[in-house]
N, C-alpha and C positions, 0 to 999 in steps of 0.2 A: 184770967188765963195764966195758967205756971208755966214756966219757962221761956226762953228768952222770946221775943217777937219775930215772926219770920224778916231776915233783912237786916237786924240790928239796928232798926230805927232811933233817929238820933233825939234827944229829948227835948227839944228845943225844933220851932220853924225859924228860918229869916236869920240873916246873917251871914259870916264867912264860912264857907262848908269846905272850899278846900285852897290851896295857895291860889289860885287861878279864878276861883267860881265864888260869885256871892249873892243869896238869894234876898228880894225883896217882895216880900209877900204882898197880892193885892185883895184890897178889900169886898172879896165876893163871894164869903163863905156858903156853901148850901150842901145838902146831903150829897149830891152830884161831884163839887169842887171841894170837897172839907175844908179844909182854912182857907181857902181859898187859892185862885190859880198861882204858882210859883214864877216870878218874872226873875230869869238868868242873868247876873252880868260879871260878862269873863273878858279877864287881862290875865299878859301874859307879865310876870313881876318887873319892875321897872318902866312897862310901856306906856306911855300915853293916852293908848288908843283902849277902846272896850268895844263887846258886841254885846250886844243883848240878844235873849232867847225868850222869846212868847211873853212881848209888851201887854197882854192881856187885854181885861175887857177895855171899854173907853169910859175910863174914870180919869179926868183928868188932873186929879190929885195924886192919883197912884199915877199916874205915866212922869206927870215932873218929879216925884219923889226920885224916880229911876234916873233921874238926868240929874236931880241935885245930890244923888248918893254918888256916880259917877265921878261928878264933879269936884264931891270932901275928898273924894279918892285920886284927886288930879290926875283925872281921865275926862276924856271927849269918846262917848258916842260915837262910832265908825260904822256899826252895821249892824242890821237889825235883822235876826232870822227865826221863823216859823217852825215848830216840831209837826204843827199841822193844822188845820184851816179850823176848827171848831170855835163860839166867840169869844169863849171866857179864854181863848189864849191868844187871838187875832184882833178881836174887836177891837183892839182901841192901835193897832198897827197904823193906819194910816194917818191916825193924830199925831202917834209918837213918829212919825219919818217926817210929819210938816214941823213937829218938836226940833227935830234934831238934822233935820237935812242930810238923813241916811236913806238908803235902798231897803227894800224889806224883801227879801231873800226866802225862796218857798218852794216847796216842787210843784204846788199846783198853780200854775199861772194866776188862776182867780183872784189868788191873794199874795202876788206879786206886786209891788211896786220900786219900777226899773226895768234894766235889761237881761239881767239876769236870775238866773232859778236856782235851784240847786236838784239834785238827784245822789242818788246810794253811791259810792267809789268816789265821791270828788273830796280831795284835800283843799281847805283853804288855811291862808297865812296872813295875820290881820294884828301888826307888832309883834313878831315874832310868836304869837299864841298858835299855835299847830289843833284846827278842829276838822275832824276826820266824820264826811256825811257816810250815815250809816243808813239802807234801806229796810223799815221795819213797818212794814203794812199791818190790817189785821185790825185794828181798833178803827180804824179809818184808810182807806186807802193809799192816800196821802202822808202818811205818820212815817217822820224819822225822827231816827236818835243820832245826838253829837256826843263823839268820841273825844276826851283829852284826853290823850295819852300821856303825857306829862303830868297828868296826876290820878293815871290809872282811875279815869271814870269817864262814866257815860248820865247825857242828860237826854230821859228818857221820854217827854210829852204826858201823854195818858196811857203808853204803852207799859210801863210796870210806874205803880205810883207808891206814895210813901206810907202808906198805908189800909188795908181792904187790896180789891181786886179788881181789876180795867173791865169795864163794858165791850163788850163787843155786838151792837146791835143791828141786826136786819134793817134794811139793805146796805147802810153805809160799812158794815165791819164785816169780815169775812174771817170764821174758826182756822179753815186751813194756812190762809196769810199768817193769823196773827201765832198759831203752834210754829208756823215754821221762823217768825220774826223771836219768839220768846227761844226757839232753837240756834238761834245765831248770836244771841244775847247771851245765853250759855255758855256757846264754843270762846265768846269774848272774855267773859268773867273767868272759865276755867283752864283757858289757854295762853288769852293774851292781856294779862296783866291789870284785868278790870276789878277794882275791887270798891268801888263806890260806888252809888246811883242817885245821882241830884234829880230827882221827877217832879213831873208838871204842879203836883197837888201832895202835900204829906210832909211828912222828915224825909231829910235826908237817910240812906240807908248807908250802915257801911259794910255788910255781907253782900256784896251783887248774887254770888254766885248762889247763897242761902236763897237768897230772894226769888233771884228764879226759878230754881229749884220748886219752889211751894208754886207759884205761878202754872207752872208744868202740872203738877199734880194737883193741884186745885180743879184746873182745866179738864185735868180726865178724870177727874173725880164726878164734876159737872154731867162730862158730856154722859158717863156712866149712867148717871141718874134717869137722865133722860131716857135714856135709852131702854133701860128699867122702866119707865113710867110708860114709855111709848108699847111696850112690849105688855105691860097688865089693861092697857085699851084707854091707856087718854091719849086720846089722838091729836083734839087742838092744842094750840100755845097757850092756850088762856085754862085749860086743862089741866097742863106739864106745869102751867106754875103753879099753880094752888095745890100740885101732888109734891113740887121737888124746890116752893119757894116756902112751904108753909110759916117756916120761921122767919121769915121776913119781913119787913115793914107791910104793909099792904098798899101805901100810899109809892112806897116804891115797887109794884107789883109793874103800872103800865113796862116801865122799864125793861123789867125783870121776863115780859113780855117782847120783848124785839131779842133779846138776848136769849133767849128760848128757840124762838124764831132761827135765828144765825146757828142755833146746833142744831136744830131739827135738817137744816140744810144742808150742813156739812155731814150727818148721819146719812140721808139721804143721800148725799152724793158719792159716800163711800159704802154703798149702798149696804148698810149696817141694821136699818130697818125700812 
């Protein structure tokens, strides 16, 4: 491919990505998780305290690495939070809170552990590190991103990842949540100062705005096809793929299938065909 990557994906996984944010990649590589799921851990410089974002599967190799990278960093684990319930970024949550004797912090109660949740507009303050919950549905219902504003980025789940493009599949992802969640991830990167994207699975990006950008048109590019396709007489999902997946894996086809499904729906409901 010539020219630069959508994103400005960084060449390297794992590691310090910004003053605040340092990723430690867990070992659960598959065509779904690419190098596998990205586990967050953010301090605020000089503080003691850290949080982590999506302790990932339950590997219990990968969750103590998180607590002994913490530790070379002379930081203590304070709280553990959720981008959103799916395994390879949850699974292994309830090991790493009995690990580390934190809360695990979610908007969907199910994978809650503690008394509190989280939801869209809430600021928390955890050693002076300022993380800003952002509401961005659409890949899953459940799905947010955390905003550090102090170093103009956002960490994003499965919602924009570090390379490829997020699933949105029938019935758990819904098209019009997730266009209007990739629309408020826009107004961030082009208004308010965002210019990284630390994501669940991939490199680090450091064009947010580029990034979205191709997300957005990716997406209607998609939904186009379909609609195309729907409109020359392939009616089912299993149809639409084989007409607008043809260059695709075929073994990622079932997939490719729920994610067909979710625009057929949203065509429909905007009642488009």
């Amino acid at each position: 491919m010539s020219g630069p990557l959508p994103g400005d994906p960084a060449a390297e996984i794992g590691g310090g990505a910004t003053p605040r944010a340092f990723c430690v990649l867990a070992p659960n590589p598959s065509p779904m998780t690419l190098d596998g799921t990205n586990t967050w851990l953010l301090s605020e410089p000089g503080s003691e305290l850290a949080v982590v974002i999506d302790p990932g599967p339950l590997h219990d190799g990968h969750l103590r690495r998180v607590i002994d990278t913490a530790e070379q960093q002379g930081k203590r684990v304070a709280l553990t939070l959720l981008t959103h319930g799916h395994h390879d970024h949850a699974e292994g949550a309830a090991r790493f809170a009995e690990l580390t004797g934190t809360e695990v912090r979610a908007l969907d109660p199910a994978h809650r552990l503690g008394s509190e949740g989280l939801r869209g507009g809430q600021v928390l303050e955890i050693g002076g590190l300022e993380i800003r919950v952002v509401g961005t549905p659409g890949h899953t219902a459940d799905s947010l991103t955390f905003h550090l504003p102090a170093d103009g980025a956002i960490l994003t789940g499965d919602t924009v990842l570090g390379r490829g493009t997020t699933m949105v599949a029938h019935p758990e992802g819904t098209i019009g949540d997730y266009l209007d969640s990739l629309r408020r991830l826009h107004t961030m990167a082009a208004e308010q100062g965002v210019r990284t994207v630390l994501p669940g699975h991939g490199p680090v990006l450091t064009d947010a705005l580029g990034a979205v950008d191709y997300y957005l048109a990716h997406r209607a590019h998609r939904l186009a096809q379909v609609e195309t396709a729907v409109e020359a007489g392939y009616r089912t999902a299993e149809q639409v793929v084989a007409k607008v997946y043809a260059d695709v894996d075929r073994a990622l086809w079932p997939a490719a299938e729920l994610s067909v499904r979710a625009q057929l729906r949203y065509l429909e409901d905007h009642g488009l065909i």
